[in-house]
C-alpha positions in Angstrom: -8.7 10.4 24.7 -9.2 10.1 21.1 -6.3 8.7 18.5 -6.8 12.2 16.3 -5.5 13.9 20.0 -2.9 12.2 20.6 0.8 11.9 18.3 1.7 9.3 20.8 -0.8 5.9 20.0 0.7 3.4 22.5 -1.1 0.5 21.3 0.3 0.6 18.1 3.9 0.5 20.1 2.1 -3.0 21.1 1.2 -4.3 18.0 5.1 -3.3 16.8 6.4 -5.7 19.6 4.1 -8.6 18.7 5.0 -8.0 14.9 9.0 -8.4 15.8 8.0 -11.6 17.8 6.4 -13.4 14.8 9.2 -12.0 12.8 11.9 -14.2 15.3 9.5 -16.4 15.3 9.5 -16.9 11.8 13.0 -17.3 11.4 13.0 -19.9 14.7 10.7 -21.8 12.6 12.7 -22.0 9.3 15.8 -23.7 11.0 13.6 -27.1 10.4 12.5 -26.5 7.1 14.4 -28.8 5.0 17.0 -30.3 7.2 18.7 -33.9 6.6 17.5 -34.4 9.6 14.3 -37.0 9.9 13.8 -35.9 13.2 13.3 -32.1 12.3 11.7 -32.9 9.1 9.1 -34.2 11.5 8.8 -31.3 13.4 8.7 -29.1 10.2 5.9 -30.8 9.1 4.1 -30.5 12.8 4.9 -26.7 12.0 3.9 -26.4 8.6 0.1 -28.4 9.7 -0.4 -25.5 12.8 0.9 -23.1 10.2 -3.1 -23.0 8.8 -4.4 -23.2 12.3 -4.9 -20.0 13.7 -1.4 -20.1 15.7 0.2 -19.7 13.3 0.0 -16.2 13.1 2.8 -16.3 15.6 5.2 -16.6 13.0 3.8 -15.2 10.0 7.2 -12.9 9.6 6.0 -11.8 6.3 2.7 -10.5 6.8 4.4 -8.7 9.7 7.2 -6.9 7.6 4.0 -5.4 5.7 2.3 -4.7 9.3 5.2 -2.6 10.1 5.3 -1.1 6.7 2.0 0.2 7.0 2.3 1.2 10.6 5.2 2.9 9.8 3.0 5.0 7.1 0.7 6.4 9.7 3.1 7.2 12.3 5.5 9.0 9.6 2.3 10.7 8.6 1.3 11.8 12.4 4.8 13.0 12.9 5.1 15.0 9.6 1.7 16.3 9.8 1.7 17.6 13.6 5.2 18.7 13.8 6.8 21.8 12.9 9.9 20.6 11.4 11.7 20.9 8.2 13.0 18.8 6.0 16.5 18.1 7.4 15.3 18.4 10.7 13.0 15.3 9.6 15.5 13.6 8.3 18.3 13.8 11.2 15.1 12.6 13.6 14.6 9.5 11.3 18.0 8.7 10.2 19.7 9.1 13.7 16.8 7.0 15.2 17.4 4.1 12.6 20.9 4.2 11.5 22.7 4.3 15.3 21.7 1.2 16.5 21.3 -0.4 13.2 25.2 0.3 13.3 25.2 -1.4 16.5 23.7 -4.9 15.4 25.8 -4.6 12.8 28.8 -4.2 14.2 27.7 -7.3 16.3 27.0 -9.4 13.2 30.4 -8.6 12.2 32.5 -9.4 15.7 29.7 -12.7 15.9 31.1 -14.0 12.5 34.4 -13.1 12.9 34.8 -15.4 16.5 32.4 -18.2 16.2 31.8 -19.1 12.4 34.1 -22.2 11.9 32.2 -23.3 9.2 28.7 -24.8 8.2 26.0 -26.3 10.9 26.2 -30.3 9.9 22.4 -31.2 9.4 20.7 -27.9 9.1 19.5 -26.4 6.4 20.8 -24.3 3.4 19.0 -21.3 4.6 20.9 -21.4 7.8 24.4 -22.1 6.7 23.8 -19.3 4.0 24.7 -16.8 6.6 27.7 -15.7 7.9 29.3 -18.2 5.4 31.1 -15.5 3.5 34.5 -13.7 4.5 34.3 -10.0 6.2 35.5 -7.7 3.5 36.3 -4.2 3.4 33.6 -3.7 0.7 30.2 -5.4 2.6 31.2 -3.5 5.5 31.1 -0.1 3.4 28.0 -1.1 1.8 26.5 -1.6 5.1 27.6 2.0 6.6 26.2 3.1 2.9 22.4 2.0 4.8 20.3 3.1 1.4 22.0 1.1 -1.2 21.3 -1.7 -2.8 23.2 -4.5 -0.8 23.4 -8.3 0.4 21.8 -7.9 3.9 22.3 -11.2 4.5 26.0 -10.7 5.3 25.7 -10.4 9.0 22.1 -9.5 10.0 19.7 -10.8 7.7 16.8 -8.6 9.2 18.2 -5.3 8.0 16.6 -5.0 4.6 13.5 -3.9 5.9 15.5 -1.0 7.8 17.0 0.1 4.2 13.5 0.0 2.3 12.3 2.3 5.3 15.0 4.9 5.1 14.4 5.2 1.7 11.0 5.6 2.0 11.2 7.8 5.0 13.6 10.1 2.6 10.6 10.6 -0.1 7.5 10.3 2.3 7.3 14.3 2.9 7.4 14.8 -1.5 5.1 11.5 -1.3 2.3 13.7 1.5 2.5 16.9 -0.5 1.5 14.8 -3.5 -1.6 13.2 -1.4 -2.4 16.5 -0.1 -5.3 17.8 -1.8 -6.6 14.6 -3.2 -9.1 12.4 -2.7 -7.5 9.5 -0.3 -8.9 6.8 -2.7 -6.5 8.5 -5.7 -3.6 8.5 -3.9 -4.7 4.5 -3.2 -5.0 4.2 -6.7 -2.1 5.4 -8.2 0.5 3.7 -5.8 -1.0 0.2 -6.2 -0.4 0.9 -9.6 3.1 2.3 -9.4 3.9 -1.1 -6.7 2.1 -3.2 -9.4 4.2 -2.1 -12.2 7.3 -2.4 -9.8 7.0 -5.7 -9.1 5.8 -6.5 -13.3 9.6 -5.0 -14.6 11.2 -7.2 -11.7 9.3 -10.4 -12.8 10.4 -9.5 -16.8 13.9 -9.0 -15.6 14.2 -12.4 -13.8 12.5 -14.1 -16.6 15.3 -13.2 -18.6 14.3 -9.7 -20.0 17.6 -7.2 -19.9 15.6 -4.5 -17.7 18.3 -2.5 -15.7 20.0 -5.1 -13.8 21.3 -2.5 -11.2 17.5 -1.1 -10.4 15.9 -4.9 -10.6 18.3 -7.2 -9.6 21.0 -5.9 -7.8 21.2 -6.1 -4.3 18.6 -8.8 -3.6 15.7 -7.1 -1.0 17.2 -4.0 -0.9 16.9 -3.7 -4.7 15.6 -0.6 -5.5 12.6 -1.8 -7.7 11.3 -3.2 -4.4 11.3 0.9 -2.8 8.4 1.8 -5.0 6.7 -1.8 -4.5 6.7 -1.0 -0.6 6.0 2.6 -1.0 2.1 1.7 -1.2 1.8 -0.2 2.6 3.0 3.2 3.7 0.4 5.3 1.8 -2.5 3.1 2.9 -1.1 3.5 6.4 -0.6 7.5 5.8 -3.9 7.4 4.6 -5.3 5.9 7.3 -3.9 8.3 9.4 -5.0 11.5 7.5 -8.6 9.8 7.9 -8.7 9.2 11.0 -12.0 11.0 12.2 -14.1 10.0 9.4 -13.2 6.5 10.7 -13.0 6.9 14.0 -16.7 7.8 13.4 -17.7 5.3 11.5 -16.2 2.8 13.6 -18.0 3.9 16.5 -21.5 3.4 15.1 -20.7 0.0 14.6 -22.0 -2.3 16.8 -20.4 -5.6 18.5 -21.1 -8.0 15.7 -19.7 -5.1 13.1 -16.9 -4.4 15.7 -16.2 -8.3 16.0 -16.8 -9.4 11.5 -14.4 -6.9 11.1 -11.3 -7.9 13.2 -12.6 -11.4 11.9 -12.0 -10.0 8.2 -8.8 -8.1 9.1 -7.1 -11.5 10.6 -8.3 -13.6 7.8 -6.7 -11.0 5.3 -3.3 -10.6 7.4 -3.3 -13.9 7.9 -5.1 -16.5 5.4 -4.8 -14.6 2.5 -1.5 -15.0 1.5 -2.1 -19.1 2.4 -5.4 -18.6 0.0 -3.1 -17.5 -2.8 -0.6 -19.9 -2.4 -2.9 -22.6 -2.2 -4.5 -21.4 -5.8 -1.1 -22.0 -7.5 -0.3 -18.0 -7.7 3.3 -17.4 -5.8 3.9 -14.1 -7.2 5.2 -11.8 -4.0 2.9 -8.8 -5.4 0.0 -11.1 -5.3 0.3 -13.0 -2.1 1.1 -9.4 -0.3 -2.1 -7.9 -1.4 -4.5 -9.2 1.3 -2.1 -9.0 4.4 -1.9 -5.3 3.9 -5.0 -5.2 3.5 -5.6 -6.8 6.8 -3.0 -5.0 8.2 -4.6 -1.6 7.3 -7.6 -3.4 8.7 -6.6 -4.4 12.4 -4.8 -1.2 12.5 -8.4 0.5 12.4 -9.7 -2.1 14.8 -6.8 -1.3 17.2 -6.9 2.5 16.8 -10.6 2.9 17.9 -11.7 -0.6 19.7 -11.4 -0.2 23.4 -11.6 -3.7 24.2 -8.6 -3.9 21.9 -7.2 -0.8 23.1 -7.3 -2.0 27.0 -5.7 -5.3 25.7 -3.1 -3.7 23.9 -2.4 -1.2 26.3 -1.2 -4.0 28.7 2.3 -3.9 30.5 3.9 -7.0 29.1 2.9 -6.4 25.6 3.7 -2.0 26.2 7.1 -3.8 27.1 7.4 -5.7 23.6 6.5 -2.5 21.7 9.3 -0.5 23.6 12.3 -3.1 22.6 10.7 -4.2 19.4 13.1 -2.3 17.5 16.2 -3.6 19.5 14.6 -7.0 19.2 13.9 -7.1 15.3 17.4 -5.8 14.8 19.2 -8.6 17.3 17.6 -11.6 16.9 19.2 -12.6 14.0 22.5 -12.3 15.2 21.6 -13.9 18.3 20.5 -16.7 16.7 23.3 -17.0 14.3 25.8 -16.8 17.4 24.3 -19.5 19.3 23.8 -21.8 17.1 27.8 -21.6 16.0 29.1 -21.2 19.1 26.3 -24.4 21.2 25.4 -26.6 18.4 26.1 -29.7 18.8 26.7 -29.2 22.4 23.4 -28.4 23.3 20.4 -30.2 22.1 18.1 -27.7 20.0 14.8 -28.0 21.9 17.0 -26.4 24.8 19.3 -24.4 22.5 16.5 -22.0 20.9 14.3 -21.5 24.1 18.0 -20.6 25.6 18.2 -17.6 22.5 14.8 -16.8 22.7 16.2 -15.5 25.9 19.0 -14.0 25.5 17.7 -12.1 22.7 15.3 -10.4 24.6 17.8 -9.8 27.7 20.5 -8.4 25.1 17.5 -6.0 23.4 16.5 -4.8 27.0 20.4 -4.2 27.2 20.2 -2.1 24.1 17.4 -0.2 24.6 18.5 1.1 27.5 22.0 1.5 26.6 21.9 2.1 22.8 18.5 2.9 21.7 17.2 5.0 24.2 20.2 7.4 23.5 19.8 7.8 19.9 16.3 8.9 20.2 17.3 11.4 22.4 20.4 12.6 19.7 17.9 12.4 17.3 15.7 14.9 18.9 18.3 17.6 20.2 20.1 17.6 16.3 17.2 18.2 14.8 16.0 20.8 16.9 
């Protein structure tokens, strides 16, 4: 059956769980980064040489926060488009399905650094010991049940600043269709590469010194609200791969094998290299080193959407099974991580330690699925009917 026939697109439920892998992945990978330690400088540096062989893709976290960005952009688009549902209706479905077990990780965070932070991890990094390092207060809980705001996520689940960029953007996609609708989908393109452009322009003058509204630039750290119109364009180019669906399901099929094949070549080197191409060239500007992995993102989305050899891959039980907790597992491995490592290190070597968390973050994300997750889409759906 055709994607344009279907709301439901189950490899893209794949491609979800394998971007929250490379997202723990990523943050597995940063506990070496400059440690004290010459035995994990070492293996940093065995890291950081795979990191421009192809396996590194595995933990290429950033590139796949803008995967899900522009995923989430077509699916919002599918779900608005085919469903007759109003405004509040659409925002009780996409609120409910977020925020409850959002609360739930983050309630864990909390209980986590309450009963096993006893102070910092001798000879790990800064970027470790940075979390849970503060005390729990009254007002960082508050700004957490706040969700939209601008706040420190890195209180007690670093991970969650993606989820407040989405809600945001999930409150202003149906005004940002209706202005799409009508136009010619390379417009739309236009104009909100430029408005992410400028975004990311006013933040840069504000760091550099320039007095630019501190409270839209520099407040709140990723969840400032400068970065909401930044993101906003991974979500149009995925809505508008969505609302163009058939053209390219039709062009895509006239391709043939060596087409089919330069263009998930393309894609990967975009979602993938780019961002080490730019970085290599002496340009570390976030704007510009995002640019190609969406790019390639919106690329292998195509490839996945109408390639059946990558539809029958995808499509696969184990990797069905990642896309189905992926949400429990973005939001949890953080705090499983954090947990372990306060409550084992030091009393169990790390090359048995993280393999051990690895596991128990994907038992406890099972466990929440089930028991957590699964229910909320379900609320979500009878209050907004």
């Amino acid at each position: 059956m055709s994607v344009e026939k279907r709301r439901h697109i189950h490899q893209f439920d794949a491609i979800r769980g394998i971007a929250a892998l490379a997202v723990m992945l990523s943050h597995y990978v940063l506990i070496f980064a400059n440690s004290s330690s010459s035995y994990y400088k070492n293996l940093s540096s065995i890291i950081a040489s795979l990191s421009y062989s192809p396996l590194g893709i595995f933990w290429a976290g950033r590139s796949a926060v803008l995967l899900f960005f522009v995923l989430s952009g077509y699916v919002l688009f599918v779900m608005i488009n085919n469903a007759s549902v109003n405004y509040i209706q659409f925002l009780l479905k996409r609120g409910l399905r977020l925020y409850i077990p959002y609360l739930f990780a983050v309630f864990l965070g909390i209980v986590g650094e309450y009963l096993l932070y006893h102070g910092k991890l001798s000879g790990l990094n800064p970027w470790v010991n940075q979390f849970w390092s503060g005390s729990i207060t009254t007002k960082s809980i508050f700004d957490l049940l706040l969700f939209i705001d601008a706040f420190d996520t890195n209180r007690y689940d670093f991970t969650i600043w993606t989820l407040v960029q989405e809600m945001r953007i999930s409150i202003l996609f149906p005004a940002i269709l209706l202005f799409m609708r009508g136009k010619k989908w390379w417009i739309s393109i236009v104009i909100f590469f430029t408005v992410s452009t400028l975004s990311m322009a006013i933040r840069i003058l504000a760091l550099s010194g320039w007095k630019l509204l501190p409270w839209l630039t520099l407040s709140g750290s990723f969840t400032a609200y400068i970065f909401t119109p930044y993101y906003i364009f991974a979500f149009v180019l995925g809505a508008t791969l969505a609302s163009q669906r058939k053209p390219l399901q039709k062009w895509y099929s006239r391709l043939n094998t060596q087409g089919r094949i330069s263009m998930f070549i393309i894609g990967f080197s975009l979602y993938y290299y780019g961002p080490h191409f730019i970085s290599s060239i002496g340009i570390h500007h976030l704007v510009v080193r995002d640019w190609p992995a969406v790019a390639g993102a919106a690329i292998l989305l195509v490839v996945s959407a109408y390639d059946m050899v990558a539809i029958k891959t995808l499509t696969r039980p184990v990797f069905l099974y990642f896309g189905k907790i992926s949400y429990s597992l973005y939001l949890l491995h953080a705090v499983v991580l954090l947990a372990m490592l306060h409550a084992f290190y030091g009393v169990i070597p790390l090359p048995v330690l993280l393999p051990l968390s690895i596991g128990v973050t994907f038992l406890l994300s099972d466990l929440v699925y089930r028991f957590v997750e699964s229910p909320a889409i379900n609320i979500s759906r009878t209050l907004s009917r």
